[in-house]
Backbone as CSV, one residue per row, in Angstrom:
resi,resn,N_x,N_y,N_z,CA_x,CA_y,CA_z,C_x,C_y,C_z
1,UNK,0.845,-1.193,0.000,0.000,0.000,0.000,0.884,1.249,0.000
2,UNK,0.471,2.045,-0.872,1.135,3.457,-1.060,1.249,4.145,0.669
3,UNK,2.151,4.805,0.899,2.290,5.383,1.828,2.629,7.051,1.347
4,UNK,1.559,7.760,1.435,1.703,9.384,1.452,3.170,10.041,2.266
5,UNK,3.447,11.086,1.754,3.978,12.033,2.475,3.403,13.061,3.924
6,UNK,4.122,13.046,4.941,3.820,13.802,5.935,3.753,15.348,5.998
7,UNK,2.684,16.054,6.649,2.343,16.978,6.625,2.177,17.540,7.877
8,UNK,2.953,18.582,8.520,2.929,19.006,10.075,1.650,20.219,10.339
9,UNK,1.251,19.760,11.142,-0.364,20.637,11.501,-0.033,21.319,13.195
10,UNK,0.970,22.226,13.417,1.471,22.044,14.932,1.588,21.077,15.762
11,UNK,1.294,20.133,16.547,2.059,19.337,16.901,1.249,17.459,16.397
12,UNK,0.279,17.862,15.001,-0.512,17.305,14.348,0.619,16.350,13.299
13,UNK,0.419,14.883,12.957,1.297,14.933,11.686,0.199,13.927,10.891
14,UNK,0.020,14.638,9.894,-0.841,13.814,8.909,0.020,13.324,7.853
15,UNK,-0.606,11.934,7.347,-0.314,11.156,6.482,0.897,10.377,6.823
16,UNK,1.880,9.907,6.112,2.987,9.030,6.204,2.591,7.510,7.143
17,UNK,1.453,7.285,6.845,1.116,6.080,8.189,1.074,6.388,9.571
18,UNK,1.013,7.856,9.698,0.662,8.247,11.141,-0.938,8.172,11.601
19,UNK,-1.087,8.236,12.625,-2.312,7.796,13.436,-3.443,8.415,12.620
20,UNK,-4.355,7.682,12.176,-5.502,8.029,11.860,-6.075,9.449,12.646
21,UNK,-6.250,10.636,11.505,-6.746,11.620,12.109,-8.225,12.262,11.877
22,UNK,-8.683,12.886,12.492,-10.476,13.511,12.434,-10.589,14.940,11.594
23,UNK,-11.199,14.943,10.961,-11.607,16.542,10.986,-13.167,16.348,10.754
24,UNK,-13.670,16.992,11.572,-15.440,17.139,12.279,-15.791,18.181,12.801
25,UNK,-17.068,18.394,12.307,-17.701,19.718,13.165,-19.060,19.757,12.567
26,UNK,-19.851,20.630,12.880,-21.129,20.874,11.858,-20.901,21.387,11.094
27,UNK,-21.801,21.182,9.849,-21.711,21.361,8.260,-21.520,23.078,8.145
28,UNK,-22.493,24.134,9.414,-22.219,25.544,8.970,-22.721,26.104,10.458
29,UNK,-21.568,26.926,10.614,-21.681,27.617,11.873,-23.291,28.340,11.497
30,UNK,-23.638,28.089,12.956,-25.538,28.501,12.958,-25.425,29.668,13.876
31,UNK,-24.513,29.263,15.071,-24.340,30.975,15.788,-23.350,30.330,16.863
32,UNK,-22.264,31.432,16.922,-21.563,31.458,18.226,-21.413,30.020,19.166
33,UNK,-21.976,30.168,19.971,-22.701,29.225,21.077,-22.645,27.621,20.336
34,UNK,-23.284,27.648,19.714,-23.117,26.046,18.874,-22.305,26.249,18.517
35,UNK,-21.501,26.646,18.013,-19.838,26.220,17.162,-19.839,26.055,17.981
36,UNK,-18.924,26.733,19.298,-18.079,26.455,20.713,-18.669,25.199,21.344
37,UNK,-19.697,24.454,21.512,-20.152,24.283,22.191,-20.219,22.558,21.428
38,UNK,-19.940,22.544,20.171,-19.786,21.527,19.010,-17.986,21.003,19.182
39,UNK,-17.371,22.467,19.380,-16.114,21.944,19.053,-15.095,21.456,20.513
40,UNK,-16.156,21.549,21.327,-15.324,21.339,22.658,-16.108,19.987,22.879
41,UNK,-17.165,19.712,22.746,-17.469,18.182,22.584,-16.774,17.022,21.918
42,UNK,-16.288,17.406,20.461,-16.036,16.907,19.381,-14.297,16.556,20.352
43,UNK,-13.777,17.704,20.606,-12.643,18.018,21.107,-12.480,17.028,22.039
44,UNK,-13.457,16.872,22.921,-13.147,16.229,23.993,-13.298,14.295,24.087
45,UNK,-14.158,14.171,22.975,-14.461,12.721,22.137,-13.529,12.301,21.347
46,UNK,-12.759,12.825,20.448,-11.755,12.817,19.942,-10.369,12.335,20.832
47,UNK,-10.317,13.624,21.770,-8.950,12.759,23.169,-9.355,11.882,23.745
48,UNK,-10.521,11.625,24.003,-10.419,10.097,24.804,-10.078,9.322,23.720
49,UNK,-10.503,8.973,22.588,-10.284,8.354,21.685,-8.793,8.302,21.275
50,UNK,-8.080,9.307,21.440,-6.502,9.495,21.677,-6.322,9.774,19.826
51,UNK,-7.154,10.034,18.650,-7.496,10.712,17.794,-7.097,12.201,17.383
52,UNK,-5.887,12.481,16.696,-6.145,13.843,16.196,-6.894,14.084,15.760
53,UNK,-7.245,15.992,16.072,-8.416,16.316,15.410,-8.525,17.980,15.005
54,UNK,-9.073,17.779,13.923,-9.198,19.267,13.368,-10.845,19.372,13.473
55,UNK,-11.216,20.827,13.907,-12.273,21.030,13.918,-12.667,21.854,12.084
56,UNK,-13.696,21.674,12.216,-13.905,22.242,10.678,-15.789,22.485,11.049
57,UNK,-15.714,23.788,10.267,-17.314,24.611,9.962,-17.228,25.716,9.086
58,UNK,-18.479,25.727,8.226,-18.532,26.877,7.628,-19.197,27.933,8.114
59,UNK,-18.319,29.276,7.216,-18.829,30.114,7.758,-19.655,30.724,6.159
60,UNK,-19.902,29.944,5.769,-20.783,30.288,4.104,-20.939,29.344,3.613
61,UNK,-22.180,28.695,3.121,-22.013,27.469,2.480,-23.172,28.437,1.181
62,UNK,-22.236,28.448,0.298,-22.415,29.033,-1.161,-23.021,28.126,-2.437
63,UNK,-23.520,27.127,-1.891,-23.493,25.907,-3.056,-24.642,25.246,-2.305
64,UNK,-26.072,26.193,-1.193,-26.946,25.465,-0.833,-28.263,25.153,-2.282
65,UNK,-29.382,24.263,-1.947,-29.937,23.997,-2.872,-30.716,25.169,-3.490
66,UNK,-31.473,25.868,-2.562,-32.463,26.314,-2.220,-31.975,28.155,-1.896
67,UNK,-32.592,28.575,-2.074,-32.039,30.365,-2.191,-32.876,30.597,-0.723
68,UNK,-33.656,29.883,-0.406,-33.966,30.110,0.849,-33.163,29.769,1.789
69,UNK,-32.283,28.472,1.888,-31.565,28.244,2.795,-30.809,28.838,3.610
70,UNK,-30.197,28.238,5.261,-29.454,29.000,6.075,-27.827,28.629,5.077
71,UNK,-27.233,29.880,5.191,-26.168,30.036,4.681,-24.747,30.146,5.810
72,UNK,-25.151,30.923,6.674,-24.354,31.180,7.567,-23.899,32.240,7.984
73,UNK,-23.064,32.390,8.983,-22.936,33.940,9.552,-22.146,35.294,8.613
74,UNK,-21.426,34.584,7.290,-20.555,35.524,6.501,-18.819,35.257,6.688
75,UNK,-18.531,35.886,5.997,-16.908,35.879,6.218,-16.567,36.553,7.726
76,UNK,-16.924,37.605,7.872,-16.053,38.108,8.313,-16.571,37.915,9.765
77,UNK,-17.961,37.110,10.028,-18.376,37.459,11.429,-17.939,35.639,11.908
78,UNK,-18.081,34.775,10.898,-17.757,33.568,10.763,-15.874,33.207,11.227
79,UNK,-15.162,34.060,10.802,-13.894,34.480,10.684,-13.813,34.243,12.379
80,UNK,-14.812,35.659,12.812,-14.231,36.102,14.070,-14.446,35.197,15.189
81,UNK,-15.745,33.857,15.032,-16.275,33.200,15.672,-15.070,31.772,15.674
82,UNK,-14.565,31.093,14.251,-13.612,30.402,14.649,-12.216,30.700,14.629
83,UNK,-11.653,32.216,14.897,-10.749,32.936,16.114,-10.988,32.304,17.070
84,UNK,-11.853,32.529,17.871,-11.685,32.346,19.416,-12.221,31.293,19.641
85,UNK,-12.557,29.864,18.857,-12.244,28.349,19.220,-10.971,28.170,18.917
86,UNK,-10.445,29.004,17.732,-9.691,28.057,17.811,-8.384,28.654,19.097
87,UNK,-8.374,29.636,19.039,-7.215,29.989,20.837,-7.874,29.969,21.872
88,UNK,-9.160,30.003,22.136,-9.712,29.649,23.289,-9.595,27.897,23.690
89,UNK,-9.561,27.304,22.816,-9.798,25.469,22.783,-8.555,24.692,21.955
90,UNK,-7.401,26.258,21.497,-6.324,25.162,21.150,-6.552,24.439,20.141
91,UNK,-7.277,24.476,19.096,-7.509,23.434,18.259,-7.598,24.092,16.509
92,UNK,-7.055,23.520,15.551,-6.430,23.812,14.267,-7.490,23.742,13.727
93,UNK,-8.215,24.829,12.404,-9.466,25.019,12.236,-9.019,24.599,9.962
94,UNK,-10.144,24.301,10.000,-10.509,24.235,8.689,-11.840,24.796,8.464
95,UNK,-11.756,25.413,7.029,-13.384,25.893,6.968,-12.800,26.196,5.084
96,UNK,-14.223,26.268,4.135,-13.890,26.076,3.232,-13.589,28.144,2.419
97,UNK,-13.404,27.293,0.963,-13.327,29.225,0.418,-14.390,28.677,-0.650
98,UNK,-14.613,29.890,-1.424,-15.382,30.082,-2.357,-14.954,30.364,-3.179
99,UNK,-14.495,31.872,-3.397,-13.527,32.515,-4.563,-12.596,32.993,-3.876
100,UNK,-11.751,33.120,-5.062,-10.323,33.942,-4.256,-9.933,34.877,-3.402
101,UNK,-11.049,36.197,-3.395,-11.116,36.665,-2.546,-11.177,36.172,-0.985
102,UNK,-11.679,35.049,-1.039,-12.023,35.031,0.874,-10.307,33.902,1.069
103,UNK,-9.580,33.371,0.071,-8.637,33.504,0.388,-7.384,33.536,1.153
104,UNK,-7.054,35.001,1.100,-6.103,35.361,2.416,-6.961,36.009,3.566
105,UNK,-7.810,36.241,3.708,-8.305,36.396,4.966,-9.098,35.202,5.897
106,UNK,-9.574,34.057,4.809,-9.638,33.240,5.800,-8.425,32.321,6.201
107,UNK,-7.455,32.695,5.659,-5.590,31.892,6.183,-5.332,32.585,6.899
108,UNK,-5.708,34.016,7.164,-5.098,34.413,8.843,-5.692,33.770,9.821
109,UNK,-6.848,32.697,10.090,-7.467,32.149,11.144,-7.572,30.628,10.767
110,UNK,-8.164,30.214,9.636,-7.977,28.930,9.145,-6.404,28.264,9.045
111,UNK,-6.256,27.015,9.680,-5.162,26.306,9.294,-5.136,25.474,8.003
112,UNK,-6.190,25.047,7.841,-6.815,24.143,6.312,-7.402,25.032,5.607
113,UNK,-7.174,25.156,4.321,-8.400,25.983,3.683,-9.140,24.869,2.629
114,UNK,-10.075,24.578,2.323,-11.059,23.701,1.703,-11.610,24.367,0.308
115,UNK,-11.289,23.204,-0.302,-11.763,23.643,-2.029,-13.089,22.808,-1.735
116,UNK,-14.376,23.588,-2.096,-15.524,22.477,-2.250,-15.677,21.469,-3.420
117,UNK,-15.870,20.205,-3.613,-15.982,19.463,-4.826,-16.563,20.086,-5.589
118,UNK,-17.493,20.913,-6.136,-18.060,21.552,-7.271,-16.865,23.010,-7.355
119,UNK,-15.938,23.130,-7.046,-15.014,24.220,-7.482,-13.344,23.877,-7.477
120,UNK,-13.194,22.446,-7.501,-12.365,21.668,-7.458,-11.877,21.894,-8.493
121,UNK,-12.110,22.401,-9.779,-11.363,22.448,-11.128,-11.211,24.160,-11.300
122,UNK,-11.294,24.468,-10.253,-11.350,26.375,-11.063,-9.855,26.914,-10.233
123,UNK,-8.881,27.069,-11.832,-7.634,27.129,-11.086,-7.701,28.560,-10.395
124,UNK,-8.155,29.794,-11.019,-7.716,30.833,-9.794,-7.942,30.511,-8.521
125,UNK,-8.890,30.081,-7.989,-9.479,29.108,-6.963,-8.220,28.466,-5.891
126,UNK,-7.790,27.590,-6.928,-6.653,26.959,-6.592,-5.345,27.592,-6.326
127,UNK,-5.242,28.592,-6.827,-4.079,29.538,-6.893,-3.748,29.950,-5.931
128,UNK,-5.030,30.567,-5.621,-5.148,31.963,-4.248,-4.965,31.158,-3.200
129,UNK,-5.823,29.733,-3.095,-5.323,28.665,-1.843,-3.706,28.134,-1.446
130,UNK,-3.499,27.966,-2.885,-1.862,27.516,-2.795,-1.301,28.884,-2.265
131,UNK,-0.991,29.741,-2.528,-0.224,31.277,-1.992,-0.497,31.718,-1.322
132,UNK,-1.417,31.473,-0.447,-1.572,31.415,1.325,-0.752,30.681,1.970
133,UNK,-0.379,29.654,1.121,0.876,28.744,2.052,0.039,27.473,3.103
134,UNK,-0.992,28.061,3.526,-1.631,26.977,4.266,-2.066,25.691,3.951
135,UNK,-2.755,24.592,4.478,-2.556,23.398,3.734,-3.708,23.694,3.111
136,UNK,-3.769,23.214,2.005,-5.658,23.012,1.292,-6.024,21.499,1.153
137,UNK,-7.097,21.439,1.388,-7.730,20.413,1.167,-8.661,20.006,0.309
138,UNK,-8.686,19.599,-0.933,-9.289,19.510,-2.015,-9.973,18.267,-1.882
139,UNK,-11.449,18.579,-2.060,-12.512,17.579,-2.298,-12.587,16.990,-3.404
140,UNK,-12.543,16.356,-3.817,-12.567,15.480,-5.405,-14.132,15.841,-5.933
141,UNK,-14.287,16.836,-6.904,-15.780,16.198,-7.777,-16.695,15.414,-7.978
142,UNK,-17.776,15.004,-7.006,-18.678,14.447,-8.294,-18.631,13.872,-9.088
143,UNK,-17.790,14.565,-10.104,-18.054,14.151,-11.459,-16.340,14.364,-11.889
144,UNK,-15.529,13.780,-11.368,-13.867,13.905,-11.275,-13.933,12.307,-10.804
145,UNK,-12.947,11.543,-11.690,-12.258,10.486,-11.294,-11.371,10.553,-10.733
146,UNK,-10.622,9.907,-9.937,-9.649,9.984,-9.068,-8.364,10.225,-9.658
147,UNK,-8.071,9.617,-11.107,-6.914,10.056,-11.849,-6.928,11.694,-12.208
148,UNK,-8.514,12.130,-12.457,-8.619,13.726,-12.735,-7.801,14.651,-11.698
149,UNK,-7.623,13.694,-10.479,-7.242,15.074,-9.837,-5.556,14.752,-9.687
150,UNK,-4.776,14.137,-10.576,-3.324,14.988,-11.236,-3.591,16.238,-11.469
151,UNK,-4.351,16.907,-12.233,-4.431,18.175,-12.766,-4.865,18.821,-11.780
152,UNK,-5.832,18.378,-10.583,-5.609,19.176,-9.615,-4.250,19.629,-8.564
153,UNK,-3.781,18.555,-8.615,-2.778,18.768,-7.571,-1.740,19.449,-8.356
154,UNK,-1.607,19.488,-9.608,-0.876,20.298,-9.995,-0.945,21.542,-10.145
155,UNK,-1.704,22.150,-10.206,-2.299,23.566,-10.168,-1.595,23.981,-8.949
156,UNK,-2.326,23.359,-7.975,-1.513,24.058,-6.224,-0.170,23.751,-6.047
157,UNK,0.441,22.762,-7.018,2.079,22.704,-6.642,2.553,23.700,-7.696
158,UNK,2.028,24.086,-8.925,2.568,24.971,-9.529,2.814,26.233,-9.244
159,UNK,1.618,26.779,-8.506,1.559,28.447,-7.382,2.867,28.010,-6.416
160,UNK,3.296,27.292,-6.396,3.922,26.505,-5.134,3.770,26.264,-3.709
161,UNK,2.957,25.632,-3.504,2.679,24.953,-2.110,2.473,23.128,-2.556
162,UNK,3.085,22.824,-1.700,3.071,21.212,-1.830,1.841,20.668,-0.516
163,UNK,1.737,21.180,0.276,1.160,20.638,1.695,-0.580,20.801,1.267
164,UNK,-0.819,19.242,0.392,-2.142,19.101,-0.094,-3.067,18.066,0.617
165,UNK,-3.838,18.025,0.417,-4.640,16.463,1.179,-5.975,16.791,0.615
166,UNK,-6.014,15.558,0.149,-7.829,14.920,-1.191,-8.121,14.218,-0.168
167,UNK,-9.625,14.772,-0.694,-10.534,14.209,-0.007,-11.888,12.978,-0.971
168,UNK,-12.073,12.223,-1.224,-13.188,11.522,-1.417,-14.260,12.111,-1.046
169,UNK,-15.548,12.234,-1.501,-16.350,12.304,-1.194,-17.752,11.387,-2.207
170,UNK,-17.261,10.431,-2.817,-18.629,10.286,-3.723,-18.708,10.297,-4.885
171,UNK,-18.934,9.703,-5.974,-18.941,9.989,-7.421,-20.590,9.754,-7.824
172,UNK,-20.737,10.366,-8.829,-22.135,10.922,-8.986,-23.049,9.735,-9.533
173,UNK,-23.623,8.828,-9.191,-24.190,7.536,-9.612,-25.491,7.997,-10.251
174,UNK,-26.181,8.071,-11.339,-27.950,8.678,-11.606,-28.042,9.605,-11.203
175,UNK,-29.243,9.774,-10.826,-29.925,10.863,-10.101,-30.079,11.312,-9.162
176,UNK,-29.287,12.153,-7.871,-29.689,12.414,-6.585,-29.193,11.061,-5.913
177,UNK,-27.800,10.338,-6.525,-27.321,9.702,-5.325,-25.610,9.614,-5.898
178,UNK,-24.734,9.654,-4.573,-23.699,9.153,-5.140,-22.940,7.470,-4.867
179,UNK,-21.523,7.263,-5.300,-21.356,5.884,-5.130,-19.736,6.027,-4.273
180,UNK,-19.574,4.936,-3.521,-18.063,5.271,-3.088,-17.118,4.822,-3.988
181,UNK,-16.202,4.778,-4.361,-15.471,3.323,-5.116,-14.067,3.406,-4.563
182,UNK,-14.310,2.193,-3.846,-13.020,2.181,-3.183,-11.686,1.752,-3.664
183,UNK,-11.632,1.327,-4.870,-10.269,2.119,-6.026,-9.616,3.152,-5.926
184,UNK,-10.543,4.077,-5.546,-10.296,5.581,-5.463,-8.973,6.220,-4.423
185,UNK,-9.158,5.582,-3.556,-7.942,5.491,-2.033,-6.580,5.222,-2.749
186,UNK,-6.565,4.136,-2.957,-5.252,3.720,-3.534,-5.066,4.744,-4.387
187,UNK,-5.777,5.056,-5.502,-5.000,5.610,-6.482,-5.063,6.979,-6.313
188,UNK,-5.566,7.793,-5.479,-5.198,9.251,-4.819,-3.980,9.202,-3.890
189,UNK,-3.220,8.087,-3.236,-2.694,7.800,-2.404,-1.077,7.823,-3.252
190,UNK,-1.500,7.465,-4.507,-0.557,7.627,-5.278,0.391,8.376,-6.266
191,UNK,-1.072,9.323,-5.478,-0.096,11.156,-5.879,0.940,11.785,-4.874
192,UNK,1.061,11.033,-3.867,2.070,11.639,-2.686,1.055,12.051,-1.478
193,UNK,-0.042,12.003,-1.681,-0.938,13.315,-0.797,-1.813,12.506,0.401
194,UNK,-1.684,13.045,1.629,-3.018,12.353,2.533,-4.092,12.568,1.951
195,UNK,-4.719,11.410,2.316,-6.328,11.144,1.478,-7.076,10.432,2.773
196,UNK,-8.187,11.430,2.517,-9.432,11.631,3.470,-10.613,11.241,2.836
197,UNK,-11.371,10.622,3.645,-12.890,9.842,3.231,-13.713,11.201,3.890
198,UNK,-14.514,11.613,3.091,-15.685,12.274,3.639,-16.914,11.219,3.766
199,UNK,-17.150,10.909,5.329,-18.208,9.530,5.376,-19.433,10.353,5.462
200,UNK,-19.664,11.405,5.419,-20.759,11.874,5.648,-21.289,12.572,4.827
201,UNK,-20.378,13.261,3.845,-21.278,13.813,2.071,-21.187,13.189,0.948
202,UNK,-20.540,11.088,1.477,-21.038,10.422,0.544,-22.113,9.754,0.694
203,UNK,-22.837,9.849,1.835,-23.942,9.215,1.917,-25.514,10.561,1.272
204,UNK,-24.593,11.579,1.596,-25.809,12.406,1.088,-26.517,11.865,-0.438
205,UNK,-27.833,13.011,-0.668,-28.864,12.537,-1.701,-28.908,13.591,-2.480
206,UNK,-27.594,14.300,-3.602,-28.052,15.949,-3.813,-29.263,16.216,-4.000
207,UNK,-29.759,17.340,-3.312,-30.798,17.680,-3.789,-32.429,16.678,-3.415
208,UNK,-31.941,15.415,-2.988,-33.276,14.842,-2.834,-34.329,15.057,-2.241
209,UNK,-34.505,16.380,-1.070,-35.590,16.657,-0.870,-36.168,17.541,-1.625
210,UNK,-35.846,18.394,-2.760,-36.139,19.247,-3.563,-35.896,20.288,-3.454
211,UNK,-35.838,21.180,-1.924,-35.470,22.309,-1.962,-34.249,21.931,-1.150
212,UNK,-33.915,21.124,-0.976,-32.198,20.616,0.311,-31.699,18.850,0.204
213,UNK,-30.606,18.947,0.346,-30.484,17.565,0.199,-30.673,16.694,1.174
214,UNK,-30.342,15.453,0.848,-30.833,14.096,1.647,-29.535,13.361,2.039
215,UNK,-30.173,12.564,2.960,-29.052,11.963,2.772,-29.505,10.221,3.658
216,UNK,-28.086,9.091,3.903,-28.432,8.109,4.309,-27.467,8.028,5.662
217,UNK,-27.569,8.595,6.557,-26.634,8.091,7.218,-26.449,7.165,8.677
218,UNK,-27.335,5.755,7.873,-27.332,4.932,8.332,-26.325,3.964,7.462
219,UNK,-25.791,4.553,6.537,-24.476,4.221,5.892,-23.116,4.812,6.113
220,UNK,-23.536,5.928,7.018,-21.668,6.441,7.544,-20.975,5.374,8.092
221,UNK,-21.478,4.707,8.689,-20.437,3.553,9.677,-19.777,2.469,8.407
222,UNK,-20.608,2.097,7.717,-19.885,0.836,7.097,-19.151,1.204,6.326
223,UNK,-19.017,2.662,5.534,-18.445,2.777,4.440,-17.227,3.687,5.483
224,UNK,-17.300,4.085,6.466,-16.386,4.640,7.268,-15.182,3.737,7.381
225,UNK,-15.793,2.307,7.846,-15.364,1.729,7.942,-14.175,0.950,7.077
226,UNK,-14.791,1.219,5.681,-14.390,0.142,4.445,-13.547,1.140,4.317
227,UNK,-13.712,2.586,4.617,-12.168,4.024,3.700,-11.040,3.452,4.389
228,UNK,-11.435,3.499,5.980,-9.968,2.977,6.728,-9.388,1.512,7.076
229,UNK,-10.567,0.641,6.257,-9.475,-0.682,5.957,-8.563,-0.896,4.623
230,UNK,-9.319,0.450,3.976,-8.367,0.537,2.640,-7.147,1.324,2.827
231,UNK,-7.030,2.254,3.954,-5.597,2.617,4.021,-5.544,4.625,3.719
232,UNK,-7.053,4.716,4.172,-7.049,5.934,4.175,-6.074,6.784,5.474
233,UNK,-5.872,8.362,5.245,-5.087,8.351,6.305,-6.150,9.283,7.366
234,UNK,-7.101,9.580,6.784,-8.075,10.710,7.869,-9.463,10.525,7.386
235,UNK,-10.453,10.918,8.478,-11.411,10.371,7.813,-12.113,12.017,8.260
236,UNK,-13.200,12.645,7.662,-14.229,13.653,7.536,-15.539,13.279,8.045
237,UNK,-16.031,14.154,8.773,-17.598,13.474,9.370,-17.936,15.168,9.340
238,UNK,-19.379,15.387,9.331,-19.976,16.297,9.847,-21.175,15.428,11.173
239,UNK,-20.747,16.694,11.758,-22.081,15.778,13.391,-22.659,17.204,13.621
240,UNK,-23.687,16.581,14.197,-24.537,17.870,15.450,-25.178,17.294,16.121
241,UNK,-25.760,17.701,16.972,-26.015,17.065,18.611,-27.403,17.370,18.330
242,UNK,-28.235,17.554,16.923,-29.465,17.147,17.306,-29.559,17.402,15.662
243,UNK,-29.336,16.691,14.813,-29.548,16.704,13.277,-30.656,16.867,12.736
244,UNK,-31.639,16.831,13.214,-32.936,17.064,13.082,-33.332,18.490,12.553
245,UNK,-32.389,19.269,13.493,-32.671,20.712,13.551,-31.581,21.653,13.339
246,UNK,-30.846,20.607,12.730,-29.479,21.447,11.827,-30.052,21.938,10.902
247,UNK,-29.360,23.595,10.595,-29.593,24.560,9.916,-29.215,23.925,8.299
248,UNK,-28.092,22.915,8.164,-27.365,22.767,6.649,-27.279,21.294,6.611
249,UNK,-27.429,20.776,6.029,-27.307,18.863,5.576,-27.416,18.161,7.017
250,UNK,-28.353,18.386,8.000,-28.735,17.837,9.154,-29.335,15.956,8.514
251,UNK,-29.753,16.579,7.648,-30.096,14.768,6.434,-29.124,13.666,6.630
252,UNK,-28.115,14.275,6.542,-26.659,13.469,6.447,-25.542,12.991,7.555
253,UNK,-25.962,14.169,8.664,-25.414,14.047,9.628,-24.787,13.421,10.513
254,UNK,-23.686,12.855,11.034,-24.023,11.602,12.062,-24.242,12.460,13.718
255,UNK,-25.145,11.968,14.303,-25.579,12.530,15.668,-24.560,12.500,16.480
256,UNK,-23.933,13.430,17.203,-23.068,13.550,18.077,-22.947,12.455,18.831
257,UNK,-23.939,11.746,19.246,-24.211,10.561,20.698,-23.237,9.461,20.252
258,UNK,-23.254,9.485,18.922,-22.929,8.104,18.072,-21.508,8.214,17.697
259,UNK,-20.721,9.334,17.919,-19.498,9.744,16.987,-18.444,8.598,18.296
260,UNK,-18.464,8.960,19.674,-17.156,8.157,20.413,-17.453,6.780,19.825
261,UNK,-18.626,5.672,20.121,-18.355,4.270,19.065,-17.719,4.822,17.554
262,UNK,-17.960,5.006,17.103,-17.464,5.266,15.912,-16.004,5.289,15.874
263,UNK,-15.513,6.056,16.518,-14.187,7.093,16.774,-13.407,5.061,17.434
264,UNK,-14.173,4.780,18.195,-13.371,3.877,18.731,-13.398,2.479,17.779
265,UNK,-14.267,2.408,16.949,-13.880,0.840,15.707,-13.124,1.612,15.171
266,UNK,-13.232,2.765,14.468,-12.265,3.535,13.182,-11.198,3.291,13.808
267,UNK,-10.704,3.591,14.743,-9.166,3.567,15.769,-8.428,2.326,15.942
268,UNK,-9.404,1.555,16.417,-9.154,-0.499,16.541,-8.483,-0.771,15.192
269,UNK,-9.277,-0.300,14.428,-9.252,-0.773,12.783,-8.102,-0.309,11.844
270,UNK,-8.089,1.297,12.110,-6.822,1.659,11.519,-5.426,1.118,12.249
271,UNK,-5.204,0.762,13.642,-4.468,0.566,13.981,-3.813,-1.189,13.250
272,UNK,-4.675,-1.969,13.087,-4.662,-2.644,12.089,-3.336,-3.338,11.086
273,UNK,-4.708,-1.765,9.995,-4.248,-1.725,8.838,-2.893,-0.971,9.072
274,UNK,-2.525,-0.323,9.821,-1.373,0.827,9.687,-0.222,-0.287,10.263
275,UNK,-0.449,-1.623,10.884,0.442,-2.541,11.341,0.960,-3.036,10.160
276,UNK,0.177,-3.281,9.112,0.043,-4.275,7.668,1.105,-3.286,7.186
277,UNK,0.791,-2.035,7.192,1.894,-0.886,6.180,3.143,-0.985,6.913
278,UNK,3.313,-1.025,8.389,4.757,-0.921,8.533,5.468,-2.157,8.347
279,UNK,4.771,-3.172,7.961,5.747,-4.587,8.112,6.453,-4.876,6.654
């Protein structure tokens, strides 16, 4: 099995066969109070689990179904809200961009900056992420095979930044569902780069309720499961502590109650597979 290159996150090290790591949070900061209150849970489920972990939320989700939808607090008030998780709680933040503009101002507070899969091919996009210097994390397309994203990763090593990590999330199966294919691991694994399972926006349904999407996630666990017996190095979840009444893909969610089991097979399991890689 391919073994990625390492990537230092302060005293974080992703990829190279190091410990299976988290990045989780809710899908879009709803206000203040719930972020904090999400990421010190998550935070604190995560260390028992003995799990690195990056917290991750948006502060804009630009790509909802519905023009009615909650979007989120904005750049700049979103900005100021994961500031003070992340030095109040110590903990390395990811949150995504949109266009180039949001950029360098969300790399003065973000440690990850996030390409969404539907903007995964738009190199200024890519540009402005790479010349922040910070790590980006590129979601794979939809509608991008796993070989497609050479041309991604080249874009951000060409601006020059090397410190990348793909993410899986799903390839577009019919109508309003996607498929995992677990081919996909290996051969992202074989660009140099940590590769992350998003278990929770491949179970989604785009769009299947008509004005918001759907989702199954009574399928996060098994396919969670199947990313990190294939040799993934991090896995992606969105949670909230009452999905029902999440503002953004609450459909898809996995419920907070449920994340420490989880956290603890993913852990059993990678430890594993990561025995198989060093021998």
């Amino acid at each position: 099995m391919t073994t990625t290159r390492e990537i230092t996150l302060n005293s974080l090290r992703l990829g190279a066969n190091n410990p299976l790591f988290l990045i989780a949070g809710p899908c879009v900061i709803e206000n203040e109070a719930h972020a904090r209150k999400m990421a010190e849970s998550i935070a604190k489920i995560a260390a028992d689990a003995s799990i690195p972990y990056i917290f991750k939320a948006s502060y804009d989700k630009a790509n909802r179904s519905s023009i009615k939808s909650f979007r989120g607090p904005g750049l700049k008030e979103g900005l100021r809200i994961l500031s003070k998780i992340k030095h109040d709680l110590d903990l390395p933040i990811l949150s995504d961009i949109h266009d180039s503009s949001q950029a360098a101002p969300a790399a003065v507070v973000c440690d990850i900056l996030q390409i969404p899969a539907f903007l995964s091919r738009q190199t200024d996009l890519l540009e402005a992420a790479s010349k922040t210097n910070r790590i980006v994390n590129i979601k794979k397309a939809q509608f991008l095979s796993p070989w497609d994203m050479t041309n991604v990763v080249e874009k951000i090593a060409a601006a020059g930044n090397d410190k990348i990590i793909l993410t899986e999330r799903g390839a577009s199966f019919g109508y309003q569902n996607l498929v995992v294919d677990m081919r996909s691991f290996p051969v992202l694994q074989k660009l140099g780069h940590p590769v992350v399972f998003d278990a929770t926006h491949s179970i989604q349904l785009p769009g299947g309720q008509g004005h918001a999407s759907g989702g199954q996630p009574e399928f996060i666990e098994p396919l969670a499961r199947a990313a990190v017996a294939a040799g993934v190095d991090g896995v992606f979840l969105e949670t909230h502590d009452n999905p029902e009444a999440a503002l953004s893909d609450g459909a898809n969610a996995l419920p907070l109650s449920q994340l420490p089991a989880l956290l603890a097979r993913l852990k059993e399991l990678s430890s594993v597979v990561r025995r198989w890689n060093a021998e």
